[in-house]
C-alpha positions in Angstrom: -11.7 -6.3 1.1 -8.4 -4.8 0.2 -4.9 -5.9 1.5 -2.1 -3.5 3.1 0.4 -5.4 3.1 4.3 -4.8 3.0 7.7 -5.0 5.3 7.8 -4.2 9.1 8.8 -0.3 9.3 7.2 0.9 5.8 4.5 2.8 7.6 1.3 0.3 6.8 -0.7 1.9 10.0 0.3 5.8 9.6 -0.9 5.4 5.9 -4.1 3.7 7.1 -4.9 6.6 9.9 -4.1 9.0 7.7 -6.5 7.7 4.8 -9.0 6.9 7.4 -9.0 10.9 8.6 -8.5 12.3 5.1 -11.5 10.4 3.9 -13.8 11.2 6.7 -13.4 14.7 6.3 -13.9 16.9 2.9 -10.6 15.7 1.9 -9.1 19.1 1.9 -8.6 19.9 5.4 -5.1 19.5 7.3 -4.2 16.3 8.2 -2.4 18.0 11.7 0.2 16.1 13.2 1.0 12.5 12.0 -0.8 10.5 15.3 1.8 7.7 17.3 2.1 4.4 16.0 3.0 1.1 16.8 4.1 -2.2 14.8 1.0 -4.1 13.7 1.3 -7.4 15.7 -1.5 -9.4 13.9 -4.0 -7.7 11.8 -6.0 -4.7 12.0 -9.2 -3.9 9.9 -10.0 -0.3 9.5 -13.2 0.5 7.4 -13.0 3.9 4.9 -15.6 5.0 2.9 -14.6 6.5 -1.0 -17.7 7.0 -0.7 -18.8 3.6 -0.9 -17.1 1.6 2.5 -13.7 -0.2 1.9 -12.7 -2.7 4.5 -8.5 -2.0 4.6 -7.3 -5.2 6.3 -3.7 -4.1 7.6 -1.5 -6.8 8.0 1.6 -7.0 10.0 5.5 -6.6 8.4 6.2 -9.9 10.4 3.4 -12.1 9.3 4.6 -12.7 6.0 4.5 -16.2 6.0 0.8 -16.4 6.5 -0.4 -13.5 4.3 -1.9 -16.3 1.7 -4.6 -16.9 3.9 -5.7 -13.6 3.8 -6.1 -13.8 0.1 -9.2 -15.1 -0.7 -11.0 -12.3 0.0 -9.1 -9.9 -1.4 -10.0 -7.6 -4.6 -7.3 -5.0 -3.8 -3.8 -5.0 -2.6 -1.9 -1.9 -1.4 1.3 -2.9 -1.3 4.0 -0.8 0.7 7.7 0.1 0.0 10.0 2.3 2.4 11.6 4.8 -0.2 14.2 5.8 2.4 16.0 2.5 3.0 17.5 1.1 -0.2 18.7 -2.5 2.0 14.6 -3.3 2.1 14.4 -2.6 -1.3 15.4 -6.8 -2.8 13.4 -8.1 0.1 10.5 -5.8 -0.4 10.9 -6.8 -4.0 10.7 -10.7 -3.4 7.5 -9.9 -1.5 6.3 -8.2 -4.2 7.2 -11.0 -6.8 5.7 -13.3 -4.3 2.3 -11.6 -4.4 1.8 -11.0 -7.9 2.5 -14.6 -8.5 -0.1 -15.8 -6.0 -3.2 -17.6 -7.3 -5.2 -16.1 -5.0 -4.5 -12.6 -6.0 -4.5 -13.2 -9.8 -7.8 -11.3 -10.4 -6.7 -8.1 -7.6 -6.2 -4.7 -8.6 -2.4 -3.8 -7.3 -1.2 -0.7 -6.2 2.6 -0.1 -5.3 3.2 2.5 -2.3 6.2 4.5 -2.5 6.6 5.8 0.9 8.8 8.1 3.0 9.4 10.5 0.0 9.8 13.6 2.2 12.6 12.0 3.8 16.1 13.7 2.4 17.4 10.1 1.7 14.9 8.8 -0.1 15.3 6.8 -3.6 13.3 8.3 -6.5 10.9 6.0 -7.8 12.7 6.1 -11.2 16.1 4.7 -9.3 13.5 2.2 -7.4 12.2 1.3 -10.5 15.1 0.7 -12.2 17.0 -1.3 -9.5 13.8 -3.5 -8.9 13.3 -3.8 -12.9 9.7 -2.9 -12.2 8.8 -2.6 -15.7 9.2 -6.1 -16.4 7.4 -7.1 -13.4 4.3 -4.7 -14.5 4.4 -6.0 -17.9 4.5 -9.8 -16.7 1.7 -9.2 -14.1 -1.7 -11.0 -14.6 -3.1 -8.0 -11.9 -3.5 -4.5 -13.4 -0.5 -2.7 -11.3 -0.4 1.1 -10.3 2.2 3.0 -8.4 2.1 6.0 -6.5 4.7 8.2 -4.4 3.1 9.2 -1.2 4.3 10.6 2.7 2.0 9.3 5.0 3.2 11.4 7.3 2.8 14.8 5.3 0.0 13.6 3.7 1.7 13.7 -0.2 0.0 11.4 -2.9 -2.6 10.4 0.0 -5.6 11.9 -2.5 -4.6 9.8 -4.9 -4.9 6.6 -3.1 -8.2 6.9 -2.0 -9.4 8.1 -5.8 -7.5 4.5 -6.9 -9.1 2.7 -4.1 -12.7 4.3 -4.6 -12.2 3.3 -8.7 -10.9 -0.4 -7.7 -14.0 -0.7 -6.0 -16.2 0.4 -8.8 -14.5 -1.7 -11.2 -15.2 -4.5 -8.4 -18.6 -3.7 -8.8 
């Protein structure tokens, strides 16, 4: 099972239809028009295969309170950040702090989101980076932590999700 977790408004479903159509294709076909979406109220499990079948169970912005008991099952954790809006940045950041310190997610492989980068305001990861002091929190991690820039809705960095989820999933065995 892997987590997609993150604030309301990051893009946690577009990035899940848009893995789901780029992985049941060849992968190198246009991804067309980003389909509508609409705030995850609850949870919503979407199955993608890498080739071997990952269950993504989306979680909603506004259920952050009860995200620890989705955690047991858990081996991988996408984690999403909204690269256009800088005043999400400390709360998505808490969050993040908050999952990497959970017990129940000491043993998952993490990867960070950076989304909304074809957006003309977006942060750079580096200034995201720096204003979060993400090195630190890598290097005091237990989890082995990734990140990645991506638009889900152009499809940018979307390749290299799916290879970091298909090789979580082989080092899960």
């Amino acid at each position: 099972m892997c987590l997609l977790l993150g604030p309301s408004g990051v893009g946690k479903t577009l990035l899940v239809k848009r893995l789901l159509k780029l992985s049941s294709g060849d992968g190198k076909g246009d991804l067309g028009d980003p389909p509508p979406t609409r705030p995850t109220v609850g949870t919503d499990l979407t199955d993608i295969v890498v080739p071997r079948r990952i269950t993504v169970r989306e979680l909603g912005g506004c259920m952050g309170p009860i995200w620890p008991s989705y955690y047991g099952s858990c081996r991988c954790l996408l984690f999403v950040m909204d690269a256009a809006n800088p005043t999400q940045l400390s709360a998505s950041c808490v969050q993040l702090l908050g999952l990497l310190s959970a017990e129940g997610l000491a043993e998952a492989s993490v990867l960070i989101l950076f989304n909304k980068i074809d957006l003309p305001c977006y942060m750079t990861v580096e200034e995201m980076k720096s204003l979060m002091r993400l090195p630190d929190i890598i290097a005091s991690a237990r989890q082995n932590v990734s990140t990645v820039e991506i638009s889900a809705r152009r499809g940018t960095g979307l390749p290299a999700v799916l290879r970091w989820l298909q090789d979580a999933h082989r080092a899960d065995g």
